[in-house]
C-alpha positions as CSV (number, residue, x, y, z in Angstrom):
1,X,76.7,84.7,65.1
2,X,75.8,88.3,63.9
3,X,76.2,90.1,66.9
4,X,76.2,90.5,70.8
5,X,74.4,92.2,73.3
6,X,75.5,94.0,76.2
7,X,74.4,95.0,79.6
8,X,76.5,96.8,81.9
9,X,75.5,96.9,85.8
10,X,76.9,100.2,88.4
11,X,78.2,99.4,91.6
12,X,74.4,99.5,92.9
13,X,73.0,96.8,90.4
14,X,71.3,99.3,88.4
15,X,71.6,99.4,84.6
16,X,74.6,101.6,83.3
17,X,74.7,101.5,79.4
18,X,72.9,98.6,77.4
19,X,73.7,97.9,73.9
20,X,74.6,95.7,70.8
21,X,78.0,94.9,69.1
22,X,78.8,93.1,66.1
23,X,80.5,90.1,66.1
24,X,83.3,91.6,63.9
25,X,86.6,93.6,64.4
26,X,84.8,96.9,64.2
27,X,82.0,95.5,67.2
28,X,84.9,94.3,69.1
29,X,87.1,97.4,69.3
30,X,83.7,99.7,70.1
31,X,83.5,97.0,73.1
32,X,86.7,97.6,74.3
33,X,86.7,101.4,73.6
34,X,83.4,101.4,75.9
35,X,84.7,99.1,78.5
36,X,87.7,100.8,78.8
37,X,85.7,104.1,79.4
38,X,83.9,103.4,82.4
39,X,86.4,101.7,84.7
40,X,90.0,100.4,85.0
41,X,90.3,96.4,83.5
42,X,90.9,95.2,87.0
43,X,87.5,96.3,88.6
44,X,85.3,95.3,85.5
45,X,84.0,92.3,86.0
46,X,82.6,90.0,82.8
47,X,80.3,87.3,82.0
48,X,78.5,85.7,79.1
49,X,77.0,82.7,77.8
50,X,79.4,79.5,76.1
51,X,77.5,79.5,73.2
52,X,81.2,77.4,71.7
53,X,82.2,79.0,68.4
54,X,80.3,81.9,69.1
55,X,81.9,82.9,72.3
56,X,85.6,81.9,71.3
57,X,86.7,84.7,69.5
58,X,85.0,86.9,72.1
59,X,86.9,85.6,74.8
60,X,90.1,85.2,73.6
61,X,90.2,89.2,72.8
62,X,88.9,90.2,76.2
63,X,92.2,87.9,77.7
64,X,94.4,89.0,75.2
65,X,93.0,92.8,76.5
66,X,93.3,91.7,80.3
67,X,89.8,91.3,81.3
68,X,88.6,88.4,83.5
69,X,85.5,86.4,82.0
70,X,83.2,84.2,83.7
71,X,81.7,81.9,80.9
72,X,77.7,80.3,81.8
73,X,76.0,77.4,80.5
74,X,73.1,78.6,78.1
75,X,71.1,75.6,80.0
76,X,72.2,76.9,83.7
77,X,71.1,80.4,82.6
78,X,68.0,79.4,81.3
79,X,66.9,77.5,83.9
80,X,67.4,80.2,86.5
81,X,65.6,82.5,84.7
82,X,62.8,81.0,84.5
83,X,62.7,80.0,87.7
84,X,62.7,83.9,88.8
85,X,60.4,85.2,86.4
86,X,57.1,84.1,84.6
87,X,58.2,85.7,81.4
88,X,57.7,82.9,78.9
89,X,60.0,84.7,76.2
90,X,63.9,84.4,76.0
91,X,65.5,87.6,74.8
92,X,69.3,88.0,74.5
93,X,68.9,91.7,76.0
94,X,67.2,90.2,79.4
95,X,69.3,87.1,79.1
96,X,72.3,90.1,79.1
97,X,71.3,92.1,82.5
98,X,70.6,88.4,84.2
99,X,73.9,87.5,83.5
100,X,75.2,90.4,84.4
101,X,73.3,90.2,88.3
102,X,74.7,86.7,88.4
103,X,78.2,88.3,88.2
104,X,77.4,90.4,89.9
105,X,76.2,88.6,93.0
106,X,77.8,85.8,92.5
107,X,81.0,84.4,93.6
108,X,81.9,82.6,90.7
109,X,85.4,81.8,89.1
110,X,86.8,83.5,86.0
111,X,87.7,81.7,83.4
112,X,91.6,81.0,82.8
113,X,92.8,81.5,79.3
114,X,92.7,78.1,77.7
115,X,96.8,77.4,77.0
116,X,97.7,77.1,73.1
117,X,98.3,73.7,72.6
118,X,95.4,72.6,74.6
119,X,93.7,74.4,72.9
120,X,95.1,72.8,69.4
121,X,94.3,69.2,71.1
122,X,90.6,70.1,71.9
123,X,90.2,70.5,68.1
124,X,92.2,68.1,66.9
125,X,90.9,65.4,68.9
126,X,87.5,66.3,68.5
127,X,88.2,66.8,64.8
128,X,89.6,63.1,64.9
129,X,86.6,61.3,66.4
130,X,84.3,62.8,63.9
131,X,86.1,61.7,61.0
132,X,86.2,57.8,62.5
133,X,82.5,58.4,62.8
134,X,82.2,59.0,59.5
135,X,84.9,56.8,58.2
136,X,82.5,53.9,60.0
137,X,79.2,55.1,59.1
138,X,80.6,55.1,55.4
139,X,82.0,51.5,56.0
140,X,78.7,50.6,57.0
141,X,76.9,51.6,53.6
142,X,79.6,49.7,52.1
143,X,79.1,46.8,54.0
144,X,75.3,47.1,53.1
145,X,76.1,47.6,49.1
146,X,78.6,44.9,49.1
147,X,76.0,42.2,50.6
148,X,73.7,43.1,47.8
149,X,76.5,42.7,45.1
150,X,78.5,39.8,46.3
151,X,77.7,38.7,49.9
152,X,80.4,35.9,49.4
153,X,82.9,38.2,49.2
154,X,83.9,38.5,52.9
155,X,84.8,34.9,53.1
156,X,87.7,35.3,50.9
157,X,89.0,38.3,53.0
158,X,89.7,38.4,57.0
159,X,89.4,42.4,56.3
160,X,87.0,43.5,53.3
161,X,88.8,47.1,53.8
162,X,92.3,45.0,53.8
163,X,94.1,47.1,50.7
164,X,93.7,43.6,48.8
165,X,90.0,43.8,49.2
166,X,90.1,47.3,48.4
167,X,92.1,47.2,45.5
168,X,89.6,44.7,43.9
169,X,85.9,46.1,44.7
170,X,87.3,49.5,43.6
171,X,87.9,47.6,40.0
172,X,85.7,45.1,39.9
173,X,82.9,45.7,43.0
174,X,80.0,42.8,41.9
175,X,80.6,39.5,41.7
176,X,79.2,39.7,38.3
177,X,82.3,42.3,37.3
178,X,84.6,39.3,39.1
179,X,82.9,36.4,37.3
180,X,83.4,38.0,33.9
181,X,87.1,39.4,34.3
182,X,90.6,37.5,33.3
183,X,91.9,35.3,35.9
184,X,95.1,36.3,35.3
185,X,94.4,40.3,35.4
186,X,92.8,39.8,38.7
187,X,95.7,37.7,39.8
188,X,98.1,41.0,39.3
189,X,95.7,43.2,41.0
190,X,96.4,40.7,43.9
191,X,99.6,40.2,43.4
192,X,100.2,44.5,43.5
193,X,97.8,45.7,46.3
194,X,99.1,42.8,48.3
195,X,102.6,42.5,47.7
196,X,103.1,39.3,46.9
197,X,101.1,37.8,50.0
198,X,98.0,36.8,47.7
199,X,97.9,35.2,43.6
200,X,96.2,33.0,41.5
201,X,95.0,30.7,44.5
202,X,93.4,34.1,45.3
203,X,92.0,35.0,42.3
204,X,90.6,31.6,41.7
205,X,89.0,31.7,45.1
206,X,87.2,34.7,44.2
207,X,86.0,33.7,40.3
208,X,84.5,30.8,41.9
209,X,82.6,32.5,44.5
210,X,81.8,34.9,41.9
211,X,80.4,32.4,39.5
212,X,78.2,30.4,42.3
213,X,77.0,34.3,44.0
214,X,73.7,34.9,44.3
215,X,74.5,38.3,44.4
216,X,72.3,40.7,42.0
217,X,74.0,43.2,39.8
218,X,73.2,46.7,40.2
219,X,74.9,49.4,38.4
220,X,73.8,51.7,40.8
221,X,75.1,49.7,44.1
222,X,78.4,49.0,42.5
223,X,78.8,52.5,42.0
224,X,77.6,53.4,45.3
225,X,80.2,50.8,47.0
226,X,83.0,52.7,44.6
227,X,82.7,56.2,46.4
228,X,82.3,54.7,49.5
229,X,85.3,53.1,49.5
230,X,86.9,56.3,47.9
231,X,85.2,57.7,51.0
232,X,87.0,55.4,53.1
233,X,90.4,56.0,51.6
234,X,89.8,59.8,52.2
235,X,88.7,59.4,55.5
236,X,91.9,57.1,56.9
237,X,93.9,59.6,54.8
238,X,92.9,62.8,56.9
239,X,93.0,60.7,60.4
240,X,96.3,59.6,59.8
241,X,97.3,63.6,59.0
242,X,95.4,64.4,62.2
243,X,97.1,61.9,64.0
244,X,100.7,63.4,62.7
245,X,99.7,66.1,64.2
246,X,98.5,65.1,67.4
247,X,101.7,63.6,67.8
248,X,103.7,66.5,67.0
249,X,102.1,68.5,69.5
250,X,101.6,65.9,72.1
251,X,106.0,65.4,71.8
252,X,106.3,69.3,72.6
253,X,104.3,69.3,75.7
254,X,105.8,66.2,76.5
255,X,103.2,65.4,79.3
256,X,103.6,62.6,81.8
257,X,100.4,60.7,81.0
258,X,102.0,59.0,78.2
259,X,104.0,57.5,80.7
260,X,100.9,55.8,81.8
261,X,100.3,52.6,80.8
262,X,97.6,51.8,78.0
263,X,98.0,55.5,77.3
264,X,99.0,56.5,74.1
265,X,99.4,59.7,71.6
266,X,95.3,59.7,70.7
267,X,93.8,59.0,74.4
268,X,96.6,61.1,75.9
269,X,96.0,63.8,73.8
270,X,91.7,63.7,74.5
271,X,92.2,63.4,78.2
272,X,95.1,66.8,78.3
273,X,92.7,68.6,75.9
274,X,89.3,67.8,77.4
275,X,90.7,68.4,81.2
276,X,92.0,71.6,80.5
277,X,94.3,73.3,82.8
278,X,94.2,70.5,86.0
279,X,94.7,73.1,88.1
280,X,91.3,73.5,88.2
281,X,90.5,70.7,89.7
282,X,91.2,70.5,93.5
């Protein structure tokens, strides 16, 4: 994360120059400034490891300065290392002049620059699918709190995260807070976060299932079940902003593989950004 290091091979496999950069603007320009002092772009040939957010800004400001880059998997490096060397320790300077020989010698394919809005997908989707991960791990906890606190609840509700369900636990989230609330104050909760779908038959649903619960009351689980559910609300909040995005950017491109069928904006939008550039692919 700090900094790089760097191994530069002659046309006879022997070691040139070897030496370390920062992994800041100053590191970068000295890389370029040295690059640029031993050959012309076209005949340089580069490679390094895809260590992900490491490598990124790396990469993108050798393209941007018309270098070709071959990108390794840490594993596949690794692995062929120690299978031509006893060494036991990994250092980044060897790990440098092996990757280097394998350019070197081998005939492998630079890497194309990764197009802008693919680019945008590959984070966005990836962003997306860890924030349903945690919006169901927290759904989950609340599930768990809610069966301590009122484990009748759920047959009142087709949806306990429904916004009628929600609207309720957030103010009253034991049946022991239901039990001992007005009918007719929980009857205008109802009333608002369902608009007009569920009422008193509701609320008189729930006070009895309160009153007969063998729920416990815990101050300390209802307030647990509270932030989850605020959780929850923040979670479906940020995917749905994702998702606007997504959209926006999946409408520009307009790709053919939402002409698909059973292929919408979300799996679209995974598929074009985890593929990459097709042409790749033979």
């Amino acid at each position: 994360s700090q900094k790089h290091d760097c191994c530069v091979l002659d046309a006879q496999g022997k070691v040139f120059i070897q030496f370390q950069f920062q992994n800041n603007h100053k590191g970068f320009s000295y890389l370029l400034e040295t690059l640029c002092g031993l050959d012309s772009v076209e005949n340089i040939k580069i490679g390094l490891e895809a260590t992900g957010i490491y490598s990124t800004n790396l990469l993108d400001f050798l393209w941007r300065n018309g270098f070709e880059a071959t990108t390794f998997n840490p594993l596949h490096i690794k692995k062929r290392l120690s299978a031509t060397t006893l060494r036991k320790t990994k250092t980044d300077k060897s790990d440098a002049k092996f990757i280097a020989d394998t350019v070197m010698h081998e005939n492998s394919q630079p890497d194309t620059p990764v197009l802008y809005h693919i680019s945008e997908l590959k984070s966005l989707t990836r962003f997306r699918f860890q924030l349903v991960s945690d919006c169901s791990r927290a759904k989950i906890q609340a599930k768990a709190a809610l069966h301590i606190l009122f484990p009748e609840f759920s047959s009142a509700f087709s949806d306990v995260f429904g916004s009628s369900a929600k609207a309720v636990l957030n103010k009253y989230p034991s049946a022991f807070d239901i039990a001992k609330c007005r009918a007719s104050s929980l009857e205008k909760l109802l009333l608002t976060a369902s608009r007009g779908r569920f009422g008193r038959l509701k609320a008189e649903q729930l006070k009895t299932l309160a009153k007969h619960s063998i729920g416990i009351f815990s101050s300390a689980k209802a307030l647990s079940l509270q932030f989850h559910l605020q959780q929850i609300a923040l979670f479906e909040s940020q995917i749905a902003q994702v998702n606007l995005q997504i959209k926006a950017i999946m409408d520009d491109i307009a790709s053919p593989i939402l002409s698909i069928p059973g292929i919408g904006y979300t799996l679209g939008a995974a598929i074009l950004a985890e593929s990459g550039d097709i042409h790749r692919f033979s």
